[in-house]
Structures are given as C-alpha cells and as structure tokens.
Biopython code that builds the backbone (N, CA, C, O; Angstrom):
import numpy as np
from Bio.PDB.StructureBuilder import StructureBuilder

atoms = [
    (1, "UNK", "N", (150.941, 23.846, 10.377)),
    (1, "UNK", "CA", (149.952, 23.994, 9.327)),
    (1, "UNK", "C", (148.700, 24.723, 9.855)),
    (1, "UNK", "O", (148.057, 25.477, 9.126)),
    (2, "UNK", "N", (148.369, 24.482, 11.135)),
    (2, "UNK", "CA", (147.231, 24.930, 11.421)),
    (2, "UNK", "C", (146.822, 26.300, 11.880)),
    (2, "UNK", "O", (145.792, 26.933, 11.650)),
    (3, "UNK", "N", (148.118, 26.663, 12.738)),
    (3, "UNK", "CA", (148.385, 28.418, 13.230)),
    (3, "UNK", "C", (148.971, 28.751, 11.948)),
    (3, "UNK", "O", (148.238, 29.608, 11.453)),
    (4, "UNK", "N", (150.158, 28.432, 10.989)),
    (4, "UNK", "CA", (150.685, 28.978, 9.997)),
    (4, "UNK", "C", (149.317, 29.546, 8.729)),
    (4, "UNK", "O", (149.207, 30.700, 8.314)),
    (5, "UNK", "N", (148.650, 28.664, 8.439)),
    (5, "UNK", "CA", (147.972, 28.135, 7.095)),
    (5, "UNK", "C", (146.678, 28.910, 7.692)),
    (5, "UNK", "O", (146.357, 30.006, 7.234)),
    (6, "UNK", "N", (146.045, 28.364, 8.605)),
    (6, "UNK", "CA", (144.603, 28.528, 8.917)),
    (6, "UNK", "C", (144.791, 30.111, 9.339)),
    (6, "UNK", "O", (144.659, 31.038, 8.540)),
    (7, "UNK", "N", (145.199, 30.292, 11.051)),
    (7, "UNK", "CA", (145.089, 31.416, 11.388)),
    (7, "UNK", "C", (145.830, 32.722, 10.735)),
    (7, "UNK", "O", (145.410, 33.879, 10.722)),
    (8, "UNK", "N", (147.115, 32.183, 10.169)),
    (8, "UNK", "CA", (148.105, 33.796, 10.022)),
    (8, "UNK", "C", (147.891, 33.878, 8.357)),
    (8, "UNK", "O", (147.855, 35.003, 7.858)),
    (9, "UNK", "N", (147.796, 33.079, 7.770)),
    (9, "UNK", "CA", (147.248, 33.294, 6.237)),
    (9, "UNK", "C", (145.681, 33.214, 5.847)),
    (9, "UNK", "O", (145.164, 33.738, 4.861)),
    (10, "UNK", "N", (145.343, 32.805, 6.373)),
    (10, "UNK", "CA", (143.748, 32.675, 6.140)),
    (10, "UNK", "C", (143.059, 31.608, 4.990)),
    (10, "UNK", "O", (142.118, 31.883, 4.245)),
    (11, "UNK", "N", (143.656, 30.565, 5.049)),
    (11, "UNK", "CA", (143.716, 29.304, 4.223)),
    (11, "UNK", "C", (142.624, 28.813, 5.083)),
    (11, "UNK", "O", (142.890, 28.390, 6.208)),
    (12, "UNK", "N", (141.608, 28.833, 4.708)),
    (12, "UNK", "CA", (140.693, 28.090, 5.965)),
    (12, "UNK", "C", (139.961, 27.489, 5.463)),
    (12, "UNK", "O", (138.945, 27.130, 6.059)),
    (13, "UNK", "N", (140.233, 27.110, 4.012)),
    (13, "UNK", "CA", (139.448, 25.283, 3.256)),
    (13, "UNK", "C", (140.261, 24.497, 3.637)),
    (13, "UNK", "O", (139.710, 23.420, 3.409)),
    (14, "UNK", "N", (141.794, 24.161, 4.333)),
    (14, "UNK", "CA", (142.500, 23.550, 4.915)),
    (14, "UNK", "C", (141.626, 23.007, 6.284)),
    (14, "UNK", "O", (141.604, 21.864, 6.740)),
    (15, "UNK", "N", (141.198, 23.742, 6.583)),
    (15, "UNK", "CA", (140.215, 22.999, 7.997)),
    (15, "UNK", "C", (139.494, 21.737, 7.969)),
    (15, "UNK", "O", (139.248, 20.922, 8.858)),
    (16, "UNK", "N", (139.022, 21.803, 5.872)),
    (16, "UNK", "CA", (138.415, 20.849, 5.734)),
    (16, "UNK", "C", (139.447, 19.455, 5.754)),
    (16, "UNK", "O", (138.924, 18.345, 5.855)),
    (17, "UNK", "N", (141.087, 19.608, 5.639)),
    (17, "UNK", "CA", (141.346, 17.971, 5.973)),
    (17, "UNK", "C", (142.147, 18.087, 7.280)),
    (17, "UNK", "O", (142.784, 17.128, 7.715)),
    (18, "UNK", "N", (142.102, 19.361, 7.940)),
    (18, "UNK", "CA", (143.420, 18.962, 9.497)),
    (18, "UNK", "C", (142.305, 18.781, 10.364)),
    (18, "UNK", "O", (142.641, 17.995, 11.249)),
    (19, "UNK", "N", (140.798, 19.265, 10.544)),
    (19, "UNK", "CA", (139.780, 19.219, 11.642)),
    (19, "UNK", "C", (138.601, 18.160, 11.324)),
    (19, "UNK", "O", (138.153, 17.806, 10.233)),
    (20, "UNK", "N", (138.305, 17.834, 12.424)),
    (20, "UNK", "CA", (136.873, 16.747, 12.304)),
    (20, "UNK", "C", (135.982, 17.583, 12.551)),
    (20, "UNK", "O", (135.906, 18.446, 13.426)),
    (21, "UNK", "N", (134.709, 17.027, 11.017)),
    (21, "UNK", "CA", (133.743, 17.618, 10.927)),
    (21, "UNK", "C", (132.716, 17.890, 12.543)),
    (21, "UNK", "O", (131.808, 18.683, 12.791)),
    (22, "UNK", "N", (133.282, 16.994, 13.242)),
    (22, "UNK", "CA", (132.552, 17.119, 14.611)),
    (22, "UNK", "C", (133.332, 17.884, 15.943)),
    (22, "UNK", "O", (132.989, 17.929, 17.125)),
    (23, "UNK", "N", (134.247, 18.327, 15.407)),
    (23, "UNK", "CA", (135.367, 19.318, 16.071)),
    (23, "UNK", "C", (134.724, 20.345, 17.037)),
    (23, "UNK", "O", (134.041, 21.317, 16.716)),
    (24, "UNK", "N", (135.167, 19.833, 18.620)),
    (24, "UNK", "CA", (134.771, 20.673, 19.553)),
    (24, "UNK", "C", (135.594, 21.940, 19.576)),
    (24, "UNK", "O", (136.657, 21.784, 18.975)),
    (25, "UNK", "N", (135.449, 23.001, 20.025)),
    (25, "UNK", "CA", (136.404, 23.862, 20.747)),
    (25, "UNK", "C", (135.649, 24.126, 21.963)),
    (25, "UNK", "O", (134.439, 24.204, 22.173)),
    (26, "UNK", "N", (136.999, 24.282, 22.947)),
    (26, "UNK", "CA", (136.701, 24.804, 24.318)),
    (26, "UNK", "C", (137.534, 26.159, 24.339)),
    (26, "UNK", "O", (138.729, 26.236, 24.056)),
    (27, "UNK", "N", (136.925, 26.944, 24.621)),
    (27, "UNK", "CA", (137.707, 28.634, 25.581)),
    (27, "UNK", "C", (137.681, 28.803, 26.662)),
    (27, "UNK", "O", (136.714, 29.395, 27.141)),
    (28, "UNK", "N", (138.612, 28.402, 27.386)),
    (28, "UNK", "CA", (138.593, 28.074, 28.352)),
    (28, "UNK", "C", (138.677, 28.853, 29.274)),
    (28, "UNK", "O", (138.484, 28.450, 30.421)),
    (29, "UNK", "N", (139.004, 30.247, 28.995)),
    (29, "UNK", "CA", (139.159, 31.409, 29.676)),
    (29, "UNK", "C", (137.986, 32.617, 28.884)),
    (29, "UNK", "O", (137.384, 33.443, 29.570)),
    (30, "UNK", "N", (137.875, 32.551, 27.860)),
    (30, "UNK", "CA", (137.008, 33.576, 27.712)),
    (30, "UNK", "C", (135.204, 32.804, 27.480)),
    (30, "UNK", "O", (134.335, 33.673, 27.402)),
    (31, "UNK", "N", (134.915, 31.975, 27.423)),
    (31, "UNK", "CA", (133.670, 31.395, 27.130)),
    (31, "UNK", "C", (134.204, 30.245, 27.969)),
    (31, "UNK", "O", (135.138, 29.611, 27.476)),
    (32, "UNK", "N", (133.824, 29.942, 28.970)),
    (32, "UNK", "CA", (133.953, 28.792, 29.346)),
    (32, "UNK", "C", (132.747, 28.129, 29.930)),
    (32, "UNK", "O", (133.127, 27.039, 30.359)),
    (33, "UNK", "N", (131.867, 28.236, 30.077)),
    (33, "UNK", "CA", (131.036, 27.507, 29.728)),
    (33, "UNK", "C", (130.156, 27.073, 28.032)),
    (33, "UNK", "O", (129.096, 26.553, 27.685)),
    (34, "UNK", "N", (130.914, 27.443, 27.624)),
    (34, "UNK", "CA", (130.282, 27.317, 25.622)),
    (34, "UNK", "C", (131.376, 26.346, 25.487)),
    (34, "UNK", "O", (132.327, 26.378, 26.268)),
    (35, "UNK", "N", (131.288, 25.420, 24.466)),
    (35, "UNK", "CA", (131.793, 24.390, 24.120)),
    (35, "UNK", "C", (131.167, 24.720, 21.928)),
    (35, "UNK", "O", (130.125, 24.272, 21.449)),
    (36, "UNK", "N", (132.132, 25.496, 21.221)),
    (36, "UNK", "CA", (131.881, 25.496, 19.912)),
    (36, "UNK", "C", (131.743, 24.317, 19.481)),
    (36, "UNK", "O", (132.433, 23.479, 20.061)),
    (37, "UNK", "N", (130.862, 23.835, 18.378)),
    (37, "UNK", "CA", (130.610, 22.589, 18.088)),
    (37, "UNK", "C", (130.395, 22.566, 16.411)),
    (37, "UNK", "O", (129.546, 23.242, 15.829)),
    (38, "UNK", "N", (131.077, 21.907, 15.946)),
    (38, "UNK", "CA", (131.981, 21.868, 14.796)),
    (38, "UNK", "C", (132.606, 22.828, 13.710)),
    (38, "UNK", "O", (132.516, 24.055, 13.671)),
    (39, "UNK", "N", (133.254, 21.991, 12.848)),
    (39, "UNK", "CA", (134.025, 22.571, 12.166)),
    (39, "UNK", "C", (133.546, 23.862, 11.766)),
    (39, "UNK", "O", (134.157, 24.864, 12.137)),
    (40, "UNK", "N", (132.286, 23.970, 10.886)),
    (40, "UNK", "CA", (131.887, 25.118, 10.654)),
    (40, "UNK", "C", (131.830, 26.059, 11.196)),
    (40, "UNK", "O", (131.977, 27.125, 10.598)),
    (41, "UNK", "N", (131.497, 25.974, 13.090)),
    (41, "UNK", "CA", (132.075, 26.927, 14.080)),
    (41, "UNK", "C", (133.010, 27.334, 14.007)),
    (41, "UNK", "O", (133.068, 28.562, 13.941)),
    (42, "UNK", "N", (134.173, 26.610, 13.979)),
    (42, "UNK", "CA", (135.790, 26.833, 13.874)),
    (42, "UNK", "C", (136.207, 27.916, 12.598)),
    (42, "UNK", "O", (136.961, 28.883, 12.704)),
    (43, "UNK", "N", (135.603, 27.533, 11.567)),
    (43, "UNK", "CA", (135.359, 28.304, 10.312)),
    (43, "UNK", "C", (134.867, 29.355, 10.908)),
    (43, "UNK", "O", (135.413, 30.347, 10.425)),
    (44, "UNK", "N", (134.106, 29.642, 11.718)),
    (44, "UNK", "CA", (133.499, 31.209, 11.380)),
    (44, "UNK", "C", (134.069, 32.169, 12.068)),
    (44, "UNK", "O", (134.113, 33.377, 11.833)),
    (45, "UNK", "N", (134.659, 31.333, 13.249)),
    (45, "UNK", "CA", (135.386, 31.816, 14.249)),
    (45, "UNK", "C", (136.528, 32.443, 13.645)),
    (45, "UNK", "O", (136.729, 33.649, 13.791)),
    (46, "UNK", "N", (137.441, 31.555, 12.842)),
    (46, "UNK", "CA", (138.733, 32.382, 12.141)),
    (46, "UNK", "C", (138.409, 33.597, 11.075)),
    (46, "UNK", "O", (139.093, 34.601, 10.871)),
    (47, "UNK", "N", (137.357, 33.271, 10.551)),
    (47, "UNK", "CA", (136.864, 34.253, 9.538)),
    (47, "UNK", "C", (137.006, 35.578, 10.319)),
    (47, "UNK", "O", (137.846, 36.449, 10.098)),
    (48, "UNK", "N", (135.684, 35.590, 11.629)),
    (48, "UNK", "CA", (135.767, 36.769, 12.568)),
    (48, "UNK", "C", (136.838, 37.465, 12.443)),
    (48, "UNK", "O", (137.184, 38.440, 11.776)),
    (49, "UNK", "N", (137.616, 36.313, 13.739)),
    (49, "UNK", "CA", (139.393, 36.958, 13.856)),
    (49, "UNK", "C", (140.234, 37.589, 12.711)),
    (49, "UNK", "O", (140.801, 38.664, 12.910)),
    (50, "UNK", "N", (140.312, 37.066, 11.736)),
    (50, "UNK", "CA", (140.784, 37.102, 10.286)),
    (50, "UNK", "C", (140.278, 38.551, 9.943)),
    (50, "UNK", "O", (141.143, 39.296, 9.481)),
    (51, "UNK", "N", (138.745, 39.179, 10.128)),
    (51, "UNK", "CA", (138.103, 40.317, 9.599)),
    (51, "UNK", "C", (138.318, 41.300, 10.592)),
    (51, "UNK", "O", (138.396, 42.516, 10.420)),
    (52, "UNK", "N", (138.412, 40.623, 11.714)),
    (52, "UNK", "CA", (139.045, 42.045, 13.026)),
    (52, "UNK", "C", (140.375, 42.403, 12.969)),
    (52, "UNK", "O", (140.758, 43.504, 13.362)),
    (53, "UNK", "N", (141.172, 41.495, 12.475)),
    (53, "UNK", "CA", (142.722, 41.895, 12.685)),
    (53, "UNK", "C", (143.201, 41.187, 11.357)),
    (53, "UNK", "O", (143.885, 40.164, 11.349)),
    (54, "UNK", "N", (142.739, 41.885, 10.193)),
    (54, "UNK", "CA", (143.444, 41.406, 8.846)),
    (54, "UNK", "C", (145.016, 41.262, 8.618)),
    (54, "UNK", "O", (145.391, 40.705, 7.586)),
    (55, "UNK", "N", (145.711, 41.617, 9.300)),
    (55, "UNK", "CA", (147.206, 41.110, 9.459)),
    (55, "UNK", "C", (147.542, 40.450, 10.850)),
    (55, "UNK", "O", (148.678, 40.536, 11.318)),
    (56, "UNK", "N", (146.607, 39.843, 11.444)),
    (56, "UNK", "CA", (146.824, 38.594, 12.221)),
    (56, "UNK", "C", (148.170, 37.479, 11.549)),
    (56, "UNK", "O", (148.410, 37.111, 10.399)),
    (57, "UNK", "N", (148.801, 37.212, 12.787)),
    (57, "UNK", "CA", (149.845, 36.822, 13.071)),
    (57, "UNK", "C", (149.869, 35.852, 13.643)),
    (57, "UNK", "O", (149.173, 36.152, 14.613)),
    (58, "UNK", "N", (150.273, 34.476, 13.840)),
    (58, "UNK", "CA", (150.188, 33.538, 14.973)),
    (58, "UNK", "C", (152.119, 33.107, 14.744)),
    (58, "UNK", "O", (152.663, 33.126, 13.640)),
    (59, "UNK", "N", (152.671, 32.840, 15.745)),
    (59, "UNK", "CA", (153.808, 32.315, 15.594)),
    (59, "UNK", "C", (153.319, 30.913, 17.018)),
    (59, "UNK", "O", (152.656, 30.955, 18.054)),
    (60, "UNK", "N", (154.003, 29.957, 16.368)),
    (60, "UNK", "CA", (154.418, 28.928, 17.369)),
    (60, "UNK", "C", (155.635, 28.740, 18.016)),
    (60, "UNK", "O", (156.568, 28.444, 17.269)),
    (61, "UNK", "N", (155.959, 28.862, 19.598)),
    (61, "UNK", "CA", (156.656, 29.025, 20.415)),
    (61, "UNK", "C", (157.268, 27.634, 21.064)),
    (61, "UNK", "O", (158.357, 27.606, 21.636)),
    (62, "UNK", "N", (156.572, 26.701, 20.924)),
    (62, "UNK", "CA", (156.852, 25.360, 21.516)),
    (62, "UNK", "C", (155.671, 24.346, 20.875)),
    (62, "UNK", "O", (154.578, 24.571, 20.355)),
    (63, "UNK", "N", (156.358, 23.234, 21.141)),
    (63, "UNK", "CA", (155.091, 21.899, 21.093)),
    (63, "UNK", "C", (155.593, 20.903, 21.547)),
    (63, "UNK", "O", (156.780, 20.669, 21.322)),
    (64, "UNK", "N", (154.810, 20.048, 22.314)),
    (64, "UNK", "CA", (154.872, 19.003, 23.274)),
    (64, "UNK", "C", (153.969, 18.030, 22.559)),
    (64, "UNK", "O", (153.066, 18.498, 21.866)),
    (65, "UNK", "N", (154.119, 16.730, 22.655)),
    (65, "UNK", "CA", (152.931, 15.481, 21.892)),
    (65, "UNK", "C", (153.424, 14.845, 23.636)),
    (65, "UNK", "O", (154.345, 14.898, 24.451)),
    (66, "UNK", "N", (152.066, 14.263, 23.428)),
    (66, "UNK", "CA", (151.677, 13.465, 25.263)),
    (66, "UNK", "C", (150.555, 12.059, 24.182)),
    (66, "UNK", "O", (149.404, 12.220, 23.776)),
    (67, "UNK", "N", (151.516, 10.721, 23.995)),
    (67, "UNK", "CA", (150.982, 10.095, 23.620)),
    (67, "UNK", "C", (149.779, 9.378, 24.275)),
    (67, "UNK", "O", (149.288, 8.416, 23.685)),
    (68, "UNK", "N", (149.348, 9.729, 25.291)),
    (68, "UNK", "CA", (148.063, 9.602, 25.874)),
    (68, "UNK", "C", (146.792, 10.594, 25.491)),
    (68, "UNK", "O", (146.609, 11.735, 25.917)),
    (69, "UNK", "N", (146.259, 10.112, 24.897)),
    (69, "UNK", "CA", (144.693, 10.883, 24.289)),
    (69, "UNK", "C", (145.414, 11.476, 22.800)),
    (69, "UNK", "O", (144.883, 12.181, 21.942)),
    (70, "UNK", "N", (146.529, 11.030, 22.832)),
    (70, "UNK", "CA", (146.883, 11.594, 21.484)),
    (70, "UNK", "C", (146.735, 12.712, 21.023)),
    (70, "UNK", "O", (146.191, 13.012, 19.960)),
    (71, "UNK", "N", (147.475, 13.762, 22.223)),
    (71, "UNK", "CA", (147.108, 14.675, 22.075)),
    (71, "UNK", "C", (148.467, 15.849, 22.449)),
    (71, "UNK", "O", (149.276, 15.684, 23.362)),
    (72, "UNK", "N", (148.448, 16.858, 21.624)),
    (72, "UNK", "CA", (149.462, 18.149, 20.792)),
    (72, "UNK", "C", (149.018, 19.228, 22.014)),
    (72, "UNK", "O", (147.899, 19.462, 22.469)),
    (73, "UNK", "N", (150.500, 19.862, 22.409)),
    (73, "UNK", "CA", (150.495, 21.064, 22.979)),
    (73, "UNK", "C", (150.957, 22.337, 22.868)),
    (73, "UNK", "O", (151.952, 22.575, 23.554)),
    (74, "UNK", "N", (150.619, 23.036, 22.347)),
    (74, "UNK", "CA", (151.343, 24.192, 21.450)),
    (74, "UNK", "C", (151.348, 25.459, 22.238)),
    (74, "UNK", "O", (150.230, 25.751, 22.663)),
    (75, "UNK", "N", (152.296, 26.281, 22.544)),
    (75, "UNK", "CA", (152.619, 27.512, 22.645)),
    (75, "UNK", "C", (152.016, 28.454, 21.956)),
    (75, "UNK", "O", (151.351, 27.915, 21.072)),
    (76, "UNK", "N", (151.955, 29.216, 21.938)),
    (76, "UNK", "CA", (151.820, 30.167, 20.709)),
    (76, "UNK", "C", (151.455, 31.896, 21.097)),
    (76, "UNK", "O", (151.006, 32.333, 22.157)),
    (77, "UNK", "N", (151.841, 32.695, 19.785)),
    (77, "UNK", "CA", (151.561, 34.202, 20.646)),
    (77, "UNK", "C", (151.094, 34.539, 19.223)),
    (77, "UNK", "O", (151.423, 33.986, 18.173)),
    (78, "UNK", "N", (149.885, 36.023, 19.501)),
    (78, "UNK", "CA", (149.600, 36.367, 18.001)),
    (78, "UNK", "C", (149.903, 37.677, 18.253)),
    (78, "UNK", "O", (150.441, 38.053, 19.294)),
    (79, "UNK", "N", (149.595, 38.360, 17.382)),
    (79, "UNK", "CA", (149.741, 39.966, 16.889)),
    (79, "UNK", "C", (149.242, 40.162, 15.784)),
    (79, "UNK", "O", (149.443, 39.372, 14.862)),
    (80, "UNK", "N", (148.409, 41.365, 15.632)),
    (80, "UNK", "CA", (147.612, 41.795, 14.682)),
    (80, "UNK", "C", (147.042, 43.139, 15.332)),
    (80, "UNK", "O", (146.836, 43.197, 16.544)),
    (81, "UNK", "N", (146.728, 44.513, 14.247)),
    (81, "UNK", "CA", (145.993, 45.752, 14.176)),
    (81, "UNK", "C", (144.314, 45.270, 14.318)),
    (81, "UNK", "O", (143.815, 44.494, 13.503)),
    (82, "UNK", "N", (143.631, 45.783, 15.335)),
    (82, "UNK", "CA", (142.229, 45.730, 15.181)),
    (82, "UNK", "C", (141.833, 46.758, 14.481)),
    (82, "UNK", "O", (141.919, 47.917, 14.888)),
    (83, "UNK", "N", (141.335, 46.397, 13.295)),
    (83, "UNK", "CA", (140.357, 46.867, 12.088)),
    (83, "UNK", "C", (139.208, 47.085, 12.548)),
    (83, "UNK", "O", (138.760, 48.219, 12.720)),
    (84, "UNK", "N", (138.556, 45.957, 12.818)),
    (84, "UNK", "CA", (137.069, 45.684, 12.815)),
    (84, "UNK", "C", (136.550, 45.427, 13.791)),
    (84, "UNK", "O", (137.197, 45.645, 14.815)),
    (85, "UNK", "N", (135.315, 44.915, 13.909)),
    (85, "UNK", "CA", (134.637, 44.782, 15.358)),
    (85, "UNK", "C", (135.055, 43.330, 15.341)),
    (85, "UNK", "O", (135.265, 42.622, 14.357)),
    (86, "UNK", "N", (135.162, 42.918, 17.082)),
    (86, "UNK", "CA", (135.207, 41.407, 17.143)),
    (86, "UNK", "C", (134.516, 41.159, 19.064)),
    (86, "UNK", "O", (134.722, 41.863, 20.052)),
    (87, "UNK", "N", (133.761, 39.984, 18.924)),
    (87, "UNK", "CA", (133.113, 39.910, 20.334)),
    (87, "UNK", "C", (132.477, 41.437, 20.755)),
    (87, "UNK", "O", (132.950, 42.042, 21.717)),
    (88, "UNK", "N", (131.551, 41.903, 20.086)),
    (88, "UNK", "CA", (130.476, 42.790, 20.274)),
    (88, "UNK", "C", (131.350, 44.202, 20.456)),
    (88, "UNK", "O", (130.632, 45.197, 20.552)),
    (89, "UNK", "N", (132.715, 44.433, 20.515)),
    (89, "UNK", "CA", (133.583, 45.558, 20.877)),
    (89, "UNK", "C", (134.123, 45.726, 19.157)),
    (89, "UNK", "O", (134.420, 45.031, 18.186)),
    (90, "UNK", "N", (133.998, 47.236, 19.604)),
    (90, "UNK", "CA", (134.501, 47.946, 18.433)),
    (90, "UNK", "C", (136.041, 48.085, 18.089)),
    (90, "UNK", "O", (136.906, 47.889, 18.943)),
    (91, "UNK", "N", (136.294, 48.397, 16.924)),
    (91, "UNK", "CA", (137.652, 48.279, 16.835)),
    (91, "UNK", "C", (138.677, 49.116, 17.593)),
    (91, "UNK", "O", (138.399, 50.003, 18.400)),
    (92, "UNK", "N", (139.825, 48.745, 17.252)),
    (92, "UNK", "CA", (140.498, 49.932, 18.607)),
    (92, "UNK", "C", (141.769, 50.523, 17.786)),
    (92, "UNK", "O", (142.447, 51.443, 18.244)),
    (93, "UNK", "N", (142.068, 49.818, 16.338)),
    (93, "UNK", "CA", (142.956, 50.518, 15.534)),
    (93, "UNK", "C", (144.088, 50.535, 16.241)),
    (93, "UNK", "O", (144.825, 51.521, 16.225)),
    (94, "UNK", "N", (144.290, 49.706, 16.773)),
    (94, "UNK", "CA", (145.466, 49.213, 17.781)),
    (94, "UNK", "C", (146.494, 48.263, 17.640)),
    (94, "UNK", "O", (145.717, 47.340, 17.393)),
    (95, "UNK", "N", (147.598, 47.724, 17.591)),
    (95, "UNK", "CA", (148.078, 46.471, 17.534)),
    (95, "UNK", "C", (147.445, 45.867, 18.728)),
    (95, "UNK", "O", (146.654, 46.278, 19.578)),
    (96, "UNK", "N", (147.992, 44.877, 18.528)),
    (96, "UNK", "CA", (147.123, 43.760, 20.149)),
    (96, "UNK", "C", (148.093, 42.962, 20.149)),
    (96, "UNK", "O", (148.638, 42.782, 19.060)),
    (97, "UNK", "N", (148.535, 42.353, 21.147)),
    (97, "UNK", "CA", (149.619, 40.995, 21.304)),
    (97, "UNK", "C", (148.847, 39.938, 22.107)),
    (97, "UNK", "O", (148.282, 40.443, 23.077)),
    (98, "UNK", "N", (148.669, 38.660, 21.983)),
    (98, "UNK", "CA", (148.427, 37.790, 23.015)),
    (98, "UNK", "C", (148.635, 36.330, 22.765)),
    (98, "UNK", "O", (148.461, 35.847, 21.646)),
    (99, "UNK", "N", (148.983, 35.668, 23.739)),
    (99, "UNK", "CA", (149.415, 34.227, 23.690)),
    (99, "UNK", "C", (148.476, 33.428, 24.412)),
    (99, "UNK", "O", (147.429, 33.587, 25.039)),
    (100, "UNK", "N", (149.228, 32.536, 24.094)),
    (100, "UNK", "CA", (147.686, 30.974, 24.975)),
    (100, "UNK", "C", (148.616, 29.513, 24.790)),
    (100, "UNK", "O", (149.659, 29.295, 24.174)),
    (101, "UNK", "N", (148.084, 28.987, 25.288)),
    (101, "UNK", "CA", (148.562, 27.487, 25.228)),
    (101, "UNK", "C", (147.256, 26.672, 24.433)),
    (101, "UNK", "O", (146.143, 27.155, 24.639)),
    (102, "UNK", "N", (147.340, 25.512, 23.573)),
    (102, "UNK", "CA", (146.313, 24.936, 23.133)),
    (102, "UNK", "C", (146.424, 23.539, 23.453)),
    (102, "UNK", "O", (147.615, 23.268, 23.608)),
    (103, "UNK", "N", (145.739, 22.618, 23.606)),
    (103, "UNK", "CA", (145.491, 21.087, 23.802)),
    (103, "UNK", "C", (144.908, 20.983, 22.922)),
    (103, "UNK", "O", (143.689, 21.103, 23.036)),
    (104, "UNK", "N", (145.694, 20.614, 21.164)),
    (104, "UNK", "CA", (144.821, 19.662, 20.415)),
    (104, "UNK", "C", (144.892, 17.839, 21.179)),
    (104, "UNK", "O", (145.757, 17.233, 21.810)),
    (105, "UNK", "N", (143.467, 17.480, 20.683)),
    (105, "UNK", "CA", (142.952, 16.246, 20.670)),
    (105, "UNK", "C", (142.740, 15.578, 19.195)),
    (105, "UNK", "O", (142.059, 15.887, 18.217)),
    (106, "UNK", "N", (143.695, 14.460, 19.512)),
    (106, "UNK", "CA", (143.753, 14.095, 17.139)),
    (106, "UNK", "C", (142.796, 12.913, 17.425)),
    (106, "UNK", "O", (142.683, 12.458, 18.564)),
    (107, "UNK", "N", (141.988, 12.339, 16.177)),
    (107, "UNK", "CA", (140.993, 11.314, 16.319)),
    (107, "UNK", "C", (142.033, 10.402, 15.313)),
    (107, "UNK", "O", (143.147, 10.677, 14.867)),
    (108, "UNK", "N", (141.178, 9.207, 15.159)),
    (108, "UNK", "CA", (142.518, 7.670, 14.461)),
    (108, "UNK", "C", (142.071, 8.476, 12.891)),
    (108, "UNK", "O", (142.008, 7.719, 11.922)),
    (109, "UNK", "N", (141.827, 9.689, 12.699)),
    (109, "UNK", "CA", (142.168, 9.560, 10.983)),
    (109, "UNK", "C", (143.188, 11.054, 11.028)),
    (109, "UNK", "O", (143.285, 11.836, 10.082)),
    (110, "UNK", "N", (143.980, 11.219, 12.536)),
    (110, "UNK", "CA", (144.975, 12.069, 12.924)),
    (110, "UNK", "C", (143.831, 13.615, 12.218)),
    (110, "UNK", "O", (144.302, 14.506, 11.512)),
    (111, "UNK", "N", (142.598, 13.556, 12.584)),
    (111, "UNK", "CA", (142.192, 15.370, 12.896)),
    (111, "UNK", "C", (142.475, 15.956, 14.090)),
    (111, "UNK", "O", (142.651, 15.344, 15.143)),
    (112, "UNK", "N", (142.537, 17.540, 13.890)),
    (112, "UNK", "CA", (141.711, 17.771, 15.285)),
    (112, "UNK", "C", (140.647, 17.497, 15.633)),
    (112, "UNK", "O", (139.853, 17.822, 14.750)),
    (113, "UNK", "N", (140.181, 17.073, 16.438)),
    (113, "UNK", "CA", (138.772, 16.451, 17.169)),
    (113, "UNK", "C", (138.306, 17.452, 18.158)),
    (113, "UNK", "O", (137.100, 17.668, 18.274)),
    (114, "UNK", "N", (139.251, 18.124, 18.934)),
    (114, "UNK", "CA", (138.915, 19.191, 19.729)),
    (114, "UNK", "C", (140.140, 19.716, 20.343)),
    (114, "UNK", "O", (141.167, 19.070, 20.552)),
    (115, "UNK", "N", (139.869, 21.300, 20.688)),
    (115, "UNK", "CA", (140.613, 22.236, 21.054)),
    (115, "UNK", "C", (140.527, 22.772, 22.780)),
    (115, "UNK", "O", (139.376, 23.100, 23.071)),
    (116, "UNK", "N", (141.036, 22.842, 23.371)),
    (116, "UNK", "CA", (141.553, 23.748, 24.299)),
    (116, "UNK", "C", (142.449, 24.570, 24.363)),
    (116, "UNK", "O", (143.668, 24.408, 24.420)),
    (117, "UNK", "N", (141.787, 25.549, 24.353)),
    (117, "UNK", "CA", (142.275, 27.164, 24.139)),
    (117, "UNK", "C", (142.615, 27.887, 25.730)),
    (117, "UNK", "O", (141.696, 28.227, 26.476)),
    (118, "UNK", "N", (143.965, 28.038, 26.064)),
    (118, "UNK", "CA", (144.183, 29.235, 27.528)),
    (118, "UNK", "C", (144.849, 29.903, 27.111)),
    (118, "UNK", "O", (145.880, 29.553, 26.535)),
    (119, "UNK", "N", (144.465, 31.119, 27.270)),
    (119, "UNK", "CA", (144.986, 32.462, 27.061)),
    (119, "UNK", "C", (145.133, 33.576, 28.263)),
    (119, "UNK", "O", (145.582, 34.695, 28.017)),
]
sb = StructureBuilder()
sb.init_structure("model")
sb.init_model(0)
sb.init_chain("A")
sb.init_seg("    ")
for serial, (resi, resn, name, xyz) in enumerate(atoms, 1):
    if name == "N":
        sb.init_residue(resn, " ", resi, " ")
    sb.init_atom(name, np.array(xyz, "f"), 0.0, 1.0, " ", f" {name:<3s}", serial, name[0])
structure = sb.get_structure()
C-alpha cells in the first residue's frame, strides 16, 4: 500500500491512515544527519519526488517482518524520467533506476512511526 498507493500512484491522503502524525524519517545515506519530522514532511517529500519524476515507479522486491520493534523490511527498486528539478539539481530528462532497503517502525495503532531509508 505504501510504495504501490503513496509513491508509484501518488495517493498521498493515504499517508493520512498508514503514517503517524509524528512520523520520523531517516536517510540514511543521503541526509544523514537530518532526521524528517512528521508526516507532513513525508507529504512533501513524495510530492517533490512525484513532481521530478511524474512516472515514478516503485516495485517491491522482498519483505521481511522482525517481530522485535515491530518492525517491516522491504526491498524495493524505482524508475522514473526526471522532468523536474529535485534536491537543488536540475532535471536530466533521463530515466533513473535506483533501489534501497527500508526499516519501517509500526506504533500499537500499526502506523509507520518511522523510516529508514538505504539506498
């Protein structure tokens, strides 16, 4: 629901019941010292992505659940044409491919609570 719905369709009032309004993200490779801090971050963030690469793609490759911290491990690879500007760089009218691994963290009303992002 969340790579399908949120990232590759752009359903992103869905955030309002799969994420907690207090929803960290970590980037763990490209910002790693920034820690995004809530949902509305998360929101603006896909919007970005969504406006740089309007046929953004996410497929899921695997998932692992580690009932300790209650917490989801997902595979995943995207693809999408850069359109637009994204992270201060101009577009490149390019396809792009790239994958990452994520560590969702679910809270007891089963949100995401927070993300770890490696790419």
């Amino acid at each position: 629901m969340y790579y399908e719905d949120v990232w590759s369709s752009g359903k992103v009032l869905k955030l309002n019941t799969i994420m907690a309004e207090d929803h960290q993200q970590h980037d763990v490779v490209w910002q790693p010292a920034r820690v995004g801090a809530g949902r509305a971050a998360m929101l603006r963030g896909v919007l970005a992505y969504r406006a740089a690469y309007p046929d953004l793609v996410f497929s899921v490759r695997d998932v692992a659940y580690s009932a300790e911290g209650h917490a989801v491990f997902v595979a995943w690879s995207a693809k999408g044409t850069n359109l637009g500007p994204i992270r201060d760089q101009p577009p490149t009218h390019k396809v792009t491919e790239f994958q990452g691994v994520s560590r969702l963290l679910f809270n007891e009303q089963n949100q995401i609570a927070a993300s770890f992002v490696f790419r």
